[in-house]
Structure formats: structure tokens, C-alpha cells
N, C-alpha and C positions, 0 to 999 in steps of 0.2 A: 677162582671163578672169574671167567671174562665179561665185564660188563656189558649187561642188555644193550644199550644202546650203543654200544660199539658195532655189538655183534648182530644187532636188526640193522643199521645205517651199512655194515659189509654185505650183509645179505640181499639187501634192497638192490644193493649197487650192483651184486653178483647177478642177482634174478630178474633185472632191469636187462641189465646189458646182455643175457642171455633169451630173454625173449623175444626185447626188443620191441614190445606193443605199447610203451608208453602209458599204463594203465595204473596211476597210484596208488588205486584200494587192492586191485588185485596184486602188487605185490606187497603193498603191505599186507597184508592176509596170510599170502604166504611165506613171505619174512617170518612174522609172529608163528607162524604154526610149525616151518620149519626151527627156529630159536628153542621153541619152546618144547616139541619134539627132542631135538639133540637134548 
């Protein structure tokens, strides 16, 4: 198992850089529910 906060801190970066809205909460939100989803 890949540790969480590997895999939220890539996800952020992934879902950051593909939005592109600069919006903290909302990707953290979907970070954690995508992580936690998978």
C-alpha cells in the first residue's frame, strides 16, 4: 500500500495543475475522495 499522503500531495498536484483554479479546499476535497475512492 502507497502511503496517503504521497498519494493525496500527487493528487493535489495532479488535480491542481489540471484545473488550474487555484482553489485549496476544493482540491483538497477531491484529492481525499478521489484517494479514498481508489
Amino acid at each position: 500500500e502507497m502511503q496517503p499522503d504521497k498519494g493525496l500531495e500527487m493528487t493535489v498536484a495532479l488535480r491542481e495543475t489540471d484545473a488550474g483554479q487555484g482553489v485549496p479546499g476544493n482540491f483538497r476535497a477531491l484529492a481525499t475522495f478521489n484517494f479514498i475512492y481508489q
